[in-house]
C-alpha positions as CSV (number, residue, x, y, z in Angstrom):
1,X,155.5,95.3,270.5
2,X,156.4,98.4,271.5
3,X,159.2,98.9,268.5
4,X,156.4,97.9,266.2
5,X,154.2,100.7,267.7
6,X,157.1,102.9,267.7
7,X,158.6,102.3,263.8
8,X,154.3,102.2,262.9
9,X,154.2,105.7,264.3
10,X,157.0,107.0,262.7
11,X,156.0,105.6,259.5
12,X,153.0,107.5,259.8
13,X,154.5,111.0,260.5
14,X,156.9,110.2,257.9
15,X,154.1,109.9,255.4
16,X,152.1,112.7,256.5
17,X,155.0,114.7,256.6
18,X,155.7,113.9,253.0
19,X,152.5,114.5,251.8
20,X,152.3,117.8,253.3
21,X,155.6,119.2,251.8
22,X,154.3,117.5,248.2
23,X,151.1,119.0,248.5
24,X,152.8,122.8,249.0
25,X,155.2,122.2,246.4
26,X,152.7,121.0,243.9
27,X,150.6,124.4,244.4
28,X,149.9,126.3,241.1
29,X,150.7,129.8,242.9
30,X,152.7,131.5,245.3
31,X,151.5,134.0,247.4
32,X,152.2,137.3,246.3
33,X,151.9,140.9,247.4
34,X,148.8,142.2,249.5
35,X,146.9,145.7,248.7
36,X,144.7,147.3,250.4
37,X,142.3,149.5,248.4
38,X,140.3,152.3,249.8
39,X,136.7,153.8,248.5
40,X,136.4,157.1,248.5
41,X,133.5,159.4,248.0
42,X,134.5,163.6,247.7
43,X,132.2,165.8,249.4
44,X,130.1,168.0,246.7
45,X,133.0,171.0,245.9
46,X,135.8,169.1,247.3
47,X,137.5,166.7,244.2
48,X,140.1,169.4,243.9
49,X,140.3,170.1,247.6
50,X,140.9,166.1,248.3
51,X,143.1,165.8,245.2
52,X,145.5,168.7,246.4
53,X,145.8,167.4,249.6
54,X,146.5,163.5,248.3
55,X,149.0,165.4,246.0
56,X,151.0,167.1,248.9
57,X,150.7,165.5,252.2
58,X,149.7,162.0,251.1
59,X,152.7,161.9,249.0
60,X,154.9,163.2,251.7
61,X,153.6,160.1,253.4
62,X,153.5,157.7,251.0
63,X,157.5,158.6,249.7
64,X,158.3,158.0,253.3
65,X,156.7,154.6,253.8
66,X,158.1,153.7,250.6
67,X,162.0,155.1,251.9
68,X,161.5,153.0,255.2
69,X,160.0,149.8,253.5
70,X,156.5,149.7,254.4
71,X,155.1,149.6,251.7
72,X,155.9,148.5,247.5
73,X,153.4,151.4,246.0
74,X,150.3,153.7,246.4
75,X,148.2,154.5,243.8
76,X,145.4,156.7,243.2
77,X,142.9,156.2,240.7
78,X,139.3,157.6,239.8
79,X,136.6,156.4,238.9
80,X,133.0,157.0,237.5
81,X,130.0,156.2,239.8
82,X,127.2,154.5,238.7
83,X,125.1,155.2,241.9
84,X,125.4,157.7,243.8
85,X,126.6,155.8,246.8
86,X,129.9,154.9,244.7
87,X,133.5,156.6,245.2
88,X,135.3,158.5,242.7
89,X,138.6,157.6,243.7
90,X,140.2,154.5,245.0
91,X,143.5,154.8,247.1
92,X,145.4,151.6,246.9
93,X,148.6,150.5,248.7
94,X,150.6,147.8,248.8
95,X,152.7,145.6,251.4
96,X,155.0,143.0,250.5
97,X,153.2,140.1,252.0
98,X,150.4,140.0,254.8
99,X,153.7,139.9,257.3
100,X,154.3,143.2,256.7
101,X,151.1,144.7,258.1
102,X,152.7,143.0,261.6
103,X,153.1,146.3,263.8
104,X,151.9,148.6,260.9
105,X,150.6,150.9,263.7
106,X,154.2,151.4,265.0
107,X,155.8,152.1,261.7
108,X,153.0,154.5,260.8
109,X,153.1,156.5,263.6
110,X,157.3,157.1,262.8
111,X,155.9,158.0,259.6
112,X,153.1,160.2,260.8
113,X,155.6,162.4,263.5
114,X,158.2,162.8,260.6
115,X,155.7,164.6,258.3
116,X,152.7,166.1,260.6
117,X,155.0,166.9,263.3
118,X,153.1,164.1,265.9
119,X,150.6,161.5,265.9
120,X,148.5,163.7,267.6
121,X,148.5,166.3,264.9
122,X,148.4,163.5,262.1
123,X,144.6,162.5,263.8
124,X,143.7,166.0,264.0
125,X,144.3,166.1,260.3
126,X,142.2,163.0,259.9
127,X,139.5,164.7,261.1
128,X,139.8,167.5,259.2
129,X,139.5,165.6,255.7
130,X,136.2,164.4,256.8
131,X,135.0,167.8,255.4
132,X,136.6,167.0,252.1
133,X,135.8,163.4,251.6
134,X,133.9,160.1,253.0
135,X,135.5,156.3,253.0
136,X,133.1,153.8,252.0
137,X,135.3,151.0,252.6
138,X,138.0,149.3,251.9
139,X,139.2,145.7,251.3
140,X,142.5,143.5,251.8
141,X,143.3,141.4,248.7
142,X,146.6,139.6,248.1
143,X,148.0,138.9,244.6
144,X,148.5,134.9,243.7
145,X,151.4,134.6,241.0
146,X,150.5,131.3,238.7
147,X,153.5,129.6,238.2
């Protein structure tokens, strides 16, 4: 009785397992890269300001998490707002795979002392580009290749 239990049960699990492995390979998509896009709104004046500084030290940044392999890309775009609550730019950057954001905080802070000097000074800089700019938001989406 027991053996009949016993090869039951693994007939089961063998079936489940099966179906599991089928049902991932017969997916349409893979999961692809993951971006995370930031709204931005520019204080009255400061386009130019917030542009100069995305141009400079933003770069900096960006070219270094790019070297280390943080991140695939950045992007800057801008847009038109329809309201005035809209941005007029979106920031977007983009990770390999939601792994990568696993001990972002770590890497970013290597990042940060390498081109503000510390992560102290980095978050003092933060603060300072409230004046220029507001974030609205921002959203996590990941890519999914058809196959």
């Amino acid at each position: 009785m027991k053996r009949v239990i016993l090869t039951l049960l693994f007939s089961v699990m063998l079936v489940l397992s099966t179906t599991l492995t089928s049902a991932k390979e017969n997916r349409p998509y893979t999961e692809g890269p993951v971006t995370d896009v930031s709204f931005i709104k520019t204080k009255p004046g400061m386009f130019d300001e917030y542009m100069k500084w995305l141009a400079t030290v933003r770069k900096q940044i960006v070219d270094e998490e790019k070297k280390a392999g943080i991140i695939i890309d950045a992007k800057i775009y801008t847009v038109e707002p329809r309201h005035p609550g809209d941005p007029d730019i979106i920031l977007t950057v983009t990770y390999a795979n939601m792994a990568a954001l696993d001990g972002l905080t770590d890497k970013m802070d290597a990042v940060t002392e390498k081109v503000e000097g510390s992560v102290k000074k980095g978050n003092e800089n933060a603060i300072d580009r409230e004046k220029m700019r507001e974030v609205l938001g921002s959203e996590l989406i990941q890519e999914m290749i058809v196959k």
